[in-house]
C-alpha positions as CSV (number, residue, x, y, z in Angstrom):
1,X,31.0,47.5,52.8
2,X,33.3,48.3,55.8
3,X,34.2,51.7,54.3
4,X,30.8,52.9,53.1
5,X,29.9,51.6,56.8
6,X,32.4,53.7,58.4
7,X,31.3,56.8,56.3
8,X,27.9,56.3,57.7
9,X,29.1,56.2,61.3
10,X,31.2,59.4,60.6
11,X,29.2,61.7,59.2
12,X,25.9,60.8,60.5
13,X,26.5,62.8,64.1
14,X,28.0,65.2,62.3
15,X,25.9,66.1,60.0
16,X,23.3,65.7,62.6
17,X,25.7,68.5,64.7
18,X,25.9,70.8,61.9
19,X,21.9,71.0,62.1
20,X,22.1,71.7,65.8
21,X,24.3,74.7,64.6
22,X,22.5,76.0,62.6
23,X,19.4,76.4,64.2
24,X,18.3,80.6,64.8
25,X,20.3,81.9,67.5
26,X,17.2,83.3,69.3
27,X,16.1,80.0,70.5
28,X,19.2,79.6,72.6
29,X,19.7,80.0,75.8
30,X,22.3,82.5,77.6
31,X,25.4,80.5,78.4
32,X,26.4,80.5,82.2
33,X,29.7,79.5,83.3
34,X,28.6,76.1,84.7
35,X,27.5,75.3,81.1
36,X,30.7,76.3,79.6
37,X,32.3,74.3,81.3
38,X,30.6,71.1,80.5
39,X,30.8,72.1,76.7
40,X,34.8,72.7,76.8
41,X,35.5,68.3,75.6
42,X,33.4,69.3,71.9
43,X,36.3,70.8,70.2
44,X,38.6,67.0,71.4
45,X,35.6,65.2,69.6
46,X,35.5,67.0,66.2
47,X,39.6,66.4,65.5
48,X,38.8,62.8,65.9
49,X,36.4,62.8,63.6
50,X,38.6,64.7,61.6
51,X,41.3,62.1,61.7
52,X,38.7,58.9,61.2
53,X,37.7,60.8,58.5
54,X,40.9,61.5,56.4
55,X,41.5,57.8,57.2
56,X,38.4,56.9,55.7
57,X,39.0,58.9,52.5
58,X,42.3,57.5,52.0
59,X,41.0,54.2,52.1
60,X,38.4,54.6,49.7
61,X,41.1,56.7,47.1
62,X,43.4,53.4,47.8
63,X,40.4,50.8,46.8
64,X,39.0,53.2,43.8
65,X,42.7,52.9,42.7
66,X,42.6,49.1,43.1
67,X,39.4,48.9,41.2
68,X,40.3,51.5,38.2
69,X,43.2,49.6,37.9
70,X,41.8,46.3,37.6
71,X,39.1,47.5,35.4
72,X,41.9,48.8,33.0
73,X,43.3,45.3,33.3
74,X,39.9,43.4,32.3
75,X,39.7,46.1,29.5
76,X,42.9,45.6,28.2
77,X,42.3,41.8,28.3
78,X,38.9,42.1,26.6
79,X,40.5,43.8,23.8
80,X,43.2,41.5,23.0
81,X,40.3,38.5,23.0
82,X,38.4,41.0,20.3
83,X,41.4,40.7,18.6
84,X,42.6,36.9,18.6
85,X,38.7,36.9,17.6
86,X,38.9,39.0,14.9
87,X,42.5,37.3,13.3
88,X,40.9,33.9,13.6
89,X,37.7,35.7,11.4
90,X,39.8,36.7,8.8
91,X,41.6,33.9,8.5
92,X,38.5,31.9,8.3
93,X,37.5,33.9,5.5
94,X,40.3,34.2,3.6
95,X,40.5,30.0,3.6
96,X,36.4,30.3,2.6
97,X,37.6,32.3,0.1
98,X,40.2,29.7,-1.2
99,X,37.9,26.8,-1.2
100,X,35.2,29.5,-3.2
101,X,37.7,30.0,-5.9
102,X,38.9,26.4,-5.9
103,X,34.8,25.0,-6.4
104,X,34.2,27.8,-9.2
105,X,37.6,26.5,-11.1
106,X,36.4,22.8,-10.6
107,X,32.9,24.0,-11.8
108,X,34.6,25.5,-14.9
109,X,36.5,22.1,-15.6
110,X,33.5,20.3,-14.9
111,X,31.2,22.5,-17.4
112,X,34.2,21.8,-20.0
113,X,34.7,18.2,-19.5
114,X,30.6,17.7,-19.9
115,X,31.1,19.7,-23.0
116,X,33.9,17.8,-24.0
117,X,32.0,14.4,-23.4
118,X,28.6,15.6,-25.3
119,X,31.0,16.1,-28.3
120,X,33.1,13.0,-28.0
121,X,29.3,11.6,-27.9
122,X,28.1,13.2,-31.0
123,X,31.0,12.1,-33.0
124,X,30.4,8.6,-31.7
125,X,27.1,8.6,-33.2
126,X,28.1,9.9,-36.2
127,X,30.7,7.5,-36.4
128,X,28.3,4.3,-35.2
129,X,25.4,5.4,-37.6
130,X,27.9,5.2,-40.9
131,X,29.3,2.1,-40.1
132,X,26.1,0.6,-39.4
133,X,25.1,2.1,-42.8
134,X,27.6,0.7,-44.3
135,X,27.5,-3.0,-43.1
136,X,23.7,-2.6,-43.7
137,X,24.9,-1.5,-47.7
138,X,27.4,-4.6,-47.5
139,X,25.2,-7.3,-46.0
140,X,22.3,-5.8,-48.3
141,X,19.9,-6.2,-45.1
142,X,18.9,-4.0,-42.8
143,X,19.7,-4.5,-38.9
144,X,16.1,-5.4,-37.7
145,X,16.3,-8.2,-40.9
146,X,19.8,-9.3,-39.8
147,X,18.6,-9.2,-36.2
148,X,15.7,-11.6,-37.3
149,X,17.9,-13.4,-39.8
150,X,20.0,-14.1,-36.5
151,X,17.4,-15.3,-34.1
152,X,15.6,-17.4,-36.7
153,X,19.3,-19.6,-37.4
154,X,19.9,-19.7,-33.5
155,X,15.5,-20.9,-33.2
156,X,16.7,-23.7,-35.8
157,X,20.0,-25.1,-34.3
158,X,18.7,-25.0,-30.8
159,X,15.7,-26.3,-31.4
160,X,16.8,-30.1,-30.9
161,X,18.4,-29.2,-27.9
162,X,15.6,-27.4,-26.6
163,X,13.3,-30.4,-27.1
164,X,15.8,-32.7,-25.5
165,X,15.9,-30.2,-22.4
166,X,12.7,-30.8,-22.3
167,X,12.2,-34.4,-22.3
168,X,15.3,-34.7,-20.1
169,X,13.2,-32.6,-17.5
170,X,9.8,-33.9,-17.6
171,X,11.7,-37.6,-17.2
172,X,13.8,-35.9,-14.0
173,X,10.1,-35.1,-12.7
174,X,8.8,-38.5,-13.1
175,X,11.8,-40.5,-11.3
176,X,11.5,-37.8,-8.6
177,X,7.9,-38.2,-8.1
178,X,8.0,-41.4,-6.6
179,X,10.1,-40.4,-3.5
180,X,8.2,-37.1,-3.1
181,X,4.5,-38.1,-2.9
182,X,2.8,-35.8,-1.3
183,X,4.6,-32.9,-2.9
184,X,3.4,-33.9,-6.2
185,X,0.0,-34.5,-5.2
186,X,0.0,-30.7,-3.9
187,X,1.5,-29.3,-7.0
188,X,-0.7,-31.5,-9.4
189,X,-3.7,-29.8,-7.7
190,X,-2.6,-26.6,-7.7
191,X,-3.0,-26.8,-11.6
192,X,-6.8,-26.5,-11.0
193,X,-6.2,-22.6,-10.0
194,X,-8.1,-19.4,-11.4
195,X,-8.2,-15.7,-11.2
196,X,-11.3,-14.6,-11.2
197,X,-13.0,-10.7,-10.6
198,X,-16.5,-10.2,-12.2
199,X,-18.8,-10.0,-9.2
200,X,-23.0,-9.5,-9.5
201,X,-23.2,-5.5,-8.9
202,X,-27.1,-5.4,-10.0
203,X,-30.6,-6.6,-8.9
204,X,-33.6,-6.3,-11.1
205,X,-36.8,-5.4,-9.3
206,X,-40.1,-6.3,-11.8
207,X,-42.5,-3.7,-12.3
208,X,-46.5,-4.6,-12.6
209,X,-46.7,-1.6,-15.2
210,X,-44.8,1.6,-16.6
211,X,-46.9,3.8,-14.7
212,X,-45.6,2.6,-11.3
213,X,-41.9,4.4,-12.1
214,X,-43.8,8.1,-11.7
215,X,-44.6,7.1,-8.0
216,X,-40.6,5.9,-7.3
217,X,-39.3,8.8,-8.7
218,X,-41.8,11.1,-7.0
219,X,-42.3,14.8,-7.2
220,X,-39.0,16.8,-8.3
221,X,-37.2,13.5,-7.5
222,X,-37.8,13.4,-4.2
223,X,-38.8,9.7,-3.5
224,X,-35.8,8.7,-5.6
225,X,-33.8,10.7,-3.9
226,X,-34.8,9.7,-0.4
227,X,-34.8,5.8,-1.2
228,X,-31.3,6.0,-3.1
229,X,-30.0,8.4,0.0
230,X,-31.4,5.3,2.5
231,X,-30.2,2.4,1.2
232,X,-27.0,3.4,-0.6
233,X,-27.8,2.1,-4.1
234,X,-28.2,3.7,-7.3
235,X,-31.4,3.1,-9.3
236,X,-31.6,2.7,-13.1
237,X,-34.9,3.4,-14.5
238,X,-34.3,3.5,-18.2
239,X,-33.6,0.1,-18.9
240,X,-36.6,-1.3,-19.2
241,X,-40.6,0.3,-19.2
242,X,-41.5,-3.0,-16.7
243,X,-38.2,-3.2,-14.4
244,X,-36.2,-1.4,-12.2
245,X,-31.7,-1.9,-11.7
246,X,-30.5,-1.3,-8.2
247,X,-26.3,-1.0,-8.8
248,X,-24.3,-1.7,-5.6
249,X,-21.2,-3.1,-4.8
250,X,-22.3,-4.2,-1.8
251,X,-24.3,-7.1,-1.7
252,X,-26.5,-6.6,1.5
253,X,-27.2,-3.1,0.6
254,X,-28.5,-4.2,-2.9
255,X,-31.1,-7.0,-1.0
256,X,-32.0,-4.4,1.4
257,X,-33.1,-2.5,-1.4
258,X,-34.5,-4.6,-3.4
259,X,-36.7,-6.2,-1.1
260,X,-37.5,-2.9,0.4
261,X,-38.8,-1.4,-3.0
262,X,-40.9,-5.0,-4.0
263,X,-42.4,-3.8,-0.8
264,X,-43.1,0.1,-1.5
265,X,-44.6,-0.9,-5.1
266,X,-47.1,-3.9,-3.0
267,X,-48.2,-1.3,-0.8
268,X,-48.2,1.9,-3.0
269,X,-47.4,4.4,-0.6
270,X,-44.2,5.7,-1.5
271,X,-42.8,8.4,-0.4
272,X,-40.0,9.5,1.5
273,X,-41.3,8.7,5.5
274,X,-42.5,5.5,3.9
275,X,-39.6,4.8,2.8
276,X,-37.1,5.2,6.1
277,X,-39.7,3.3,8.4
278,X,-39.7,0.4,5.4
279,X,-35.6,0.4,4.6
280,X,-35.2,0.2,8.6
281,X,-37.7,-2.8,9.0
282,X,-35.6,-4.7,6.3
283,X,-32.2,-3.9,7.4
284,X,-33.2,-5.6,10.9
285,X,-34.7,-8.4,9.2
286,X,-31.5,-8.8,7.2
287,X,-29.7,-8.7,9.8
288,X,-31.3,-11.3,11.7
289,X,-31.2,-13.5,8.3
290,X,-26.9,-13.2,7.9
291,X,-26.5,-14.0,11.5
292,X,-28.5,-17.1,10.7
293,X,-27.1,-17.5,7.5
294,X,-23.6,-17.2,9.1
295,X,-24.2,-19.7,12.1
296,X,-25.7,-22.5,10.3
297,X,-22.9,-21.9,8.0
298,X,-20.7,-22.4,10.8
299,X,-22.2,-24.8,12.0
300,X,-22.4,-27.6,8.9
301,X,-19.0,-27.1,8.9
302,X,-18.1,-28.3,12.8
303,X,-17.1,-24.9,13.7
304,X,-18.4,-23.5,16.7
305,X,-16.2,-21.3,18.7
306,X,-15.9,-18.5,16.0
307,X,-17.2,-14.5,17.5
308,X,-20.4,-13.2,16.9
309,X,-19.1,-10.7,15.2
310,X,-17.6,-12.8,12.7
311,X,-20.0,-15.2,11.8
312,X,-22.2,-12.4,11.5
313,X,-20.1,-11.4,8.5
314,X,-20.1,-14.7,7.1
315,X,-23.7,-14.6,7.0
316,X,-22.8,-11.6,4.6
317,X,-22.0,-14.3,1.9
318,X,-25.9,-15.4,1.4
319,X,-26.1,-12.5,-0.8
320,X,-23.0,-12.1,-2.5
321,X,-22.1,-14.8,-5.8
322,X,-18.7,-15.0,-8.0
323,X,-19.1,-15.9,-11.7
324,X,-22.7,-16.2,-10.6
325,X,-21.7,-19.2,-7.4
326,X,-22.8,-17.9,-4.4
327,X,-20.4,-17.7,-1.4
328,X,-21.7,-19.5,0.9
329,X,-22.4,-22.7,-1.4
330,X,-18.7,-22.2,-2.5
331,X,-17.5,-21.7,1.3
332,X,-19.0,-24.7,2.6
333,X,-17.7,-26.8,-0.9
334,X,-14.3,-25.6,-0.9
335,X,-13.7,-26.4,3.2
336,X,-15.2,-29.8,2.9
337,X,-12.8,-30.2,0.1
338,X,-9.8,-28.8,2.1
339,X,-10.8,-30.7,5.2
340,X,-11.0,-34.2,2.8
341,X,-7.1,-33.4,1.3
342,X,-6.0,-32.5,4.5
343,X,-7.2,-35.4,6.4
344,X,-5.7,-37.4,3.3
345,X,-2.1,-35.9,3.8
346,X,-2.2,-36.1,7.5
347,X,-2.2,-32.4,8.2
348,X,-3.3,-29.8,10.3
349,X,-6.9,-30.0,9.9
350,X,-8.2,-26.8,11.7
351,X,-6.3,-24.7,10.6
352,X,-7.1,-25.6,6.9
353,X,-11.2,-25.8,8.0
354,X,-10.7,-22.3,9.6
355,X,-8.4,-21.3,6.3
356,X,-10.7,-22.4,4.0
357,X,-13.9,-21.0,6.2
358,X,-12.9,-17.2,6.3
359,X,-10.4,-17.2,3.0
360,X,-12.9,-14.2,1.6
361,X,-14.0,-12.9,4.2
362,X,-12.8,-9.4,3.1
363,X,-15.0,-10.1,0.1
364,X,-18.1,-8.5,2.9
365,X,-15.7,-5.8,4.4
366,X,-17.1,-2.5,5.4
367,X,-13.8,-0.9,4.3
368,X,-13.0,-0.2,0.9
369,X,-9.6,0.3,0.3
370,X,-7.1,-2.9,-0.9
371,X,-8.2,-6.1,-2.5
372,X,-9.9,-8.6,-0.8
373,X,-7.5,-10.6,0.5
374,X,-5.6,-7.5,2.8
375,X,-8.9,-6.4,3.9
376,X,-9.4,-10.2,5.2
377,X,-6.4,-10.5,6.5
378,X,-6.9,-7.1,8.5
379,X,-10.3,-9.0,9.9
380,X,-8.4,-12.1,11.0
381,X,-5.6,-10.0,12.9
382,X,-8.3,-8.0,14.9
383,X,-10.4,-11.2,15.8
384,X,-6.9,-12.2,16.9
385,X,-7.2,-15.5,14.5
386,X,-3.9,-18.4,14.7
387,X,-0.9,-16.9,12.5
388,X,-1.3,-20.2,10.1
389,X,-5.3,-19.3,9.6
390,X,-3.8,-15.5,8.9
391,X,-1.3,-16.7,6.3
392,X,-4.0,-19.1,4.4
393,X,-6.0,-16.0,4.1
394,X,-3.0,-13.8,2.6
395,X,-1.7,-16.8,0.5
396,X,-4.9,-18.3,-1.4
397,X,-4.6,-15.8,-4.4
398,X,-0.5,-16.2,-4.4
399,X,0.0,-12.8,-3.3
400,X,2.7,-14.0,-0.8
401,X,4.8,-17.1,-1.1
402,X,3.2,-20.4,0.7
403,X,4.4,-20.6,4.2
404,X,3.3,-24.2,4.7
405,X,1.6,-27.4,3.0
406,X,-1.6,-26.2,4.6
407,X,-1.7,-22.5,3.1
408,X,-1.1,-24.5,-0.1
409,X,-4.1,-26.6,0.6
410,X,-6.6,-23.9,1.2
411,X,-5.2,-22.5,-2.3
412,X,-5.8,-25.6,-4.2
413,X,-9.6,-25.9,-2.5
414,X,-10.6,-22.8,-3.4
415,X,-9.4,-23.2,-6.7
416,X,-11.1,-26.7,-7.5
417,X,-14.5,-25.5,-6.1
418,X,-14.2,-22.3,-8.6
419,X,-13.0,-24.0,-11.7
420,X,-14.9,-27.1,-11.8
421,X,-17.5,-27.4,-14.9
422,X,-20.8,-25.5,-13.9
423,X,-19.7,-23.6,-10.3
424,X,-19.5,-20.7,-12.1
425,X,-21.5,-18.3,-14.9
426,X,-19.7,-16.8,-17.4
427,X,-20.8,-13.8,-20.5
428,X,-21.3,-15.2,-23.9
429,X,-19.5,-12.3,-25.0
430,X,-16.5,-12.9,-22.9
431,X,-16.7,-16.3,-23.6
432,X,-16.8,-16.4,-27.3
433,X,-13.8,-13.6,-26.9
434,X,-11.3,-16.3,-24.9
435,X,-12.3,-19.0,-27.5
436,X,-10.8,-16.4,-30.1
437,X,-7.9,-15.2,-28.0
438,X,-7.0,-19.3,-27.7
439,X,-7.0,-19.6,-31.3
440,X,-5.2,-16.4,-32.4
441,X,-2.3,-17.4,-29.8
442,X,-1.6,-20.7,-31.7
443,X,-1.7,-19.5,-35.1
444,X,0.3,-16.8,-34.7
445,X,3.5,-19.0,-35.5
446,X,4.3,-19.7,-39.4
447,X,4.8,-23.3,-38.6
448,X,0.9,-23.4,-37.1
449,X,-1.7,-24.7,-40.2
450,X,-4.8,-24.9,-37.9
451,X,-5.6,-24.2,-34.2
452,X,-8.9,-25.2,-32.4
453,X,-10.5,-23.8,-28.7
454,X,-12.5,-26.8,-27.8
455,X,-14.1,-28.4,-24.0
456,X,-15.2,-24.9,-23.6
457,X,-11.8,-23.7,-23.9
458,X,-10.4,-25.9,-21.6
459,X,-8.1,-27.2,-24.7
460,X,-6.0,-26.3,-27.7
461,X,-5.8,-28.4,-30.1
462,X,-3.0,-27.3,-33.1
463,X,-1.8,-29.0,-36.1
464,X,1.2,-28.1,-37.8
465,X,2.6,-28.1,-41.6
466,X,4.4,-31.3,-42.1
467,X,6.5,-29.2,-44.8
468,X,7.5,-26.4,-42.6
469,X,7.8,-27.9,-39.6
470,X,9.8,-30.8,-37.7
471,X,9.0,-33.2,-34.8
472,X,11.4,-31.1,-32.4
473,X,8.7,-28.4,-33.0
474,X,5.8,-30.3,-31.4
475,X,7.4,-29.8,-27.9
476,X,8.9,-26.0,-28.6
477,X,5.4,-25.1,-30.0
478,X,3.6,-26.2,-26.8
479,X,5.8,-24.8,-24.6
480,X,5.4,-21.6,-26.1
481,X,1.7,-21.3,-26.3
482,X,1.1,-22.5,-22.8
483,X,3.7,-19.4,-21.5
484,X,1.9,-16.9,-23.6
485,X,-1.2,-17.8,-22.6
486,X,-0.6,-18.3,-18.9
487,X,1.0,-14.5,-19.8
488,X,-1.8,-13.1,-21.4
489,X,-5.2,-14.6,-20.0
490,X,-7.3,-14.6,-17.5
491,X,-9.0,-18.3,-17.6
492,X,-11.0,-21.1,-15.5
493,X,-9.5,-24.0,-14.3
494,X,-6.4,-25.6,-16.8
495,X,-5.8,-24.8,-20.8
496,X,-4.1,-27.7,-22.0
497,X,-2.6,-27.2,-25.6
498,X,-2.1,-30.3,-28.2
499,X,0.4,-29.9,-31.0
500,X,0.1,-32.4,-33.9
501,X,2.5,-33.0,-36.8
502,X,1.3,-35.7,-39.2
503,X,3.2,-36.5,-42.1
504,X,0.8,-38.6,-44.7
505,X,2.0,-40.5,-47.8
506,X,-0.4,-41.1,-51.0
507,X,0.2,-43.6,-54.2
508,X,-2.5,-44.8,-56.5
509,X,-1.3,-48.0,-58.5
510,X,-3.5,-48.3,-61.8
């Protein structure tokens, strides 16, 4: 900056002189000899300009020089860095190379080893397919015979020790029983346990005569239309000339409906603006009636700190039945049976009472994805319910293991209130079908001469071939029908099965 500075200085007068010079020469004025005289220092002033300026310009030729020189320096080092850069490149790739060739070799032996193997596999096959051929030709039996042959002699010699097993654990049980009494009393009850599904899905709404169905369907459909678009139910006309189906899954929906409709066919007007102002009188009414429902409920039970909300959803379970029991008769059985056993075994009371009181509550869920149990379990957790009251909700179907003796409780409650005789309806069909599937179970084995379903399939009575069988059987045999059928049924309440072996002897003296 100091030389470009000093430039500036130099040559601004100067250039600024040379302009006084060459201005036209008429504009000056004559030169008298008092003037000369003052102009005589000017020719001093321009040599030391002169001389500033020749040092200036050797100072700027000396920094050019240092700054073309360093430049060639930075160049110079720029290009050996290009080419350590461009060595360590190549040798990069030349090692990438390396390592390519080496994988496509190790590809090759790999591709010929897996060859190699499939072959060595082949002739393996080969091999194990004519020496099975030939021990079949040798034993004269083929290998699913010899494999039966097998298991039948090993079913024969351990069939006494099988039998003795068994006695030898059923008499552990017994001397252990009397030191654990409250253990077996909780797994005795837990025998009473069901599975059970079928749920009503339909009300039947009675029509006074055939012609009534041309006013609910309406004109192009459109009363139909509006009521199933309202309530959220389908409607089955074709049943029956005299009645009407209302299919839901949702049991409030379905009353709604089906009181709304008993209304519309007493009054006569249907159509569609009847039909909105009707479907909205019921649901409020409804809704006043499972709030009631839910709170006396609540109420017969001794439980009166439970949300709005919630009991609200009990009330839900005035119009929804299992097996044809309704809920809220087999709520208000099953917690006074909880509360009873639970009282009896010194337990936590309330939390079997508040267990027992909302163990289906996802049964009246809004949602409908998961089974009932996770959608009641998703209830209790947003009403913030105790963790024990959580688990007898998630553990009364034995979807989890029991995490106490009062989960266990509300499981054996609910199971003695559905199983007992007469809680719950049940198909002829399906009915008739079990009794079957009993019986075919049983008489499936060669040793089996009879086998009878009887107490409504609650038993099994079987009676085995004196001459084919032998009195180790009777315990194998019962065994192995109770596994298969606790594999392969769905049933209420306990199957027990009965093997008899009789072994009669007949002389007539004459």
């Amino acid at each position: 900056m100091s030389l470009f500075s000093n430039l500036s200085s130099l040559f601004g007068p100067q250039t600024q002189q040379q302009q006084n010079l060459k201005k036209p020469a008429v504009s000056v004025p004559p030169v008298t000899p008092l003037a000369r005289k003052k102009q005589q220092p000017a020719p001093q002033v321009d040599r030391n300009s002169q001389d500033k300026a020749r040092e200036i310009i050797v100072e700027a030729k000396a920094e050019a020089l240092a700054i073309r020189s360093k430049a060639e320096r930075d160049t110079q080092e720029s290009a050996r860095n290009l080419e350590d850069q461009q060595r360590q490149l190549n040798q990069k790739l030349d090692r990438i190379d390396e390592r390519l060739s080496s994988m496509d070799k190790r590809e090759r032996d790999l591709e010929k080893s897996r060859a190699d193997l499939d072959t060595a596999a082949q002739d393996l096959k080969l091999e194990r397919d004519k020496l099975t051929k030939k021990l079949e030709s040798v034993a004269e039996l083929t290998r699913e015979e010899a494999r039966k042959s097998l298991f039948a002699d090993l079913d024969e010699q351990l069939s006494k020790e099988k039998a003795r097993f068994v006695r030898q654990k059923e008499e552990e049980a017994k001397e252990e029983a009397e030191g654990k009494v409250q253990e077996i009393l909780i797994d005795a009850m837990k025998h009473g346990a069901t599975d059970y599904v079928p749920e009503y899905t339909i009300s039947v709404v009675q029509l006074p005569s055939e012609e009534i169905k041309g006013k609910i369907i309406g004109k192009s459909g459109r009363n139909i239309n509006a009521f199933e678009h309202e309530t959220g139910v389908d409607v089955d006309l074709d049943t029956s000339p005299t009645e009407v189906r209302l299919s839901c899954f949702d049991p409030v929906r379905r009353e709604i409906a089906r009181i709304t409709l008993e209304r519309l066919i007493k009054d006569g007007r249907i159509q569609p603006t009847r039909i909105e102002e009707v479907v909205a009188k019921v649901r409020q009414e409804i809704d006043k009636v499972t709030f009631e429902a839910g709170k006396k409920l609540c109420h017969d039970l001794g439980v009166y700190n439970l949300p709005v909300d919630l009991m609200r959803m009990l009330g839900k379970f005035k119009f929804r039945f299992s097996y044809g029991q309704n809920m809220i008769a087999h709520t208000l059985e099953e917690t006074k049976i909880g509360v009873k056993l639970a009282s009896e075994l010194g337990l936590d009371v309330n939390t079997v009472k508040l267990g027992c009181l909302l163990h289906d509550i996802g049964k009246v869920s809004e949602e409908s994805e998961g089974s009932h149990v996770e959608l009641g379990v998703k209830i209790a957790e947003q009403f913030k319910l105790p963790q024990a009251v959580i688990d007898g909700i998630a553990q009364h179907h034995e979807d989890e293991p029991f995490s106490g003796p009062e989960q266990v409780l509300v499981y054996i409650a609910d199971a003695i209130s559905g199983a007992r005789p007469g809680a719950r309806y049940e198909n002829y069909d399906a009915y008739v079908k079990r009794l079957q599937q009993l019986e075919e179970i049983a008489t499936q084995y060669p040793q089996v001469k009879q086998a009878y379903a009887i107490q409504a399939g609650r038993e099994v009575r079987v009676i085995l071939m004196p001459e084919q069988s032998k009195d180790d059987d009777v315990t194998v045999l019962s065994s192995k029908i109770r596994d298969e059928i606790k594999a392969s049924m769905t049933y209420p309440g306990t199957v027990t099965v009965s093997v008899i072996r009789e072994v009669r002897g007949q002389a007539v003296a004459t």
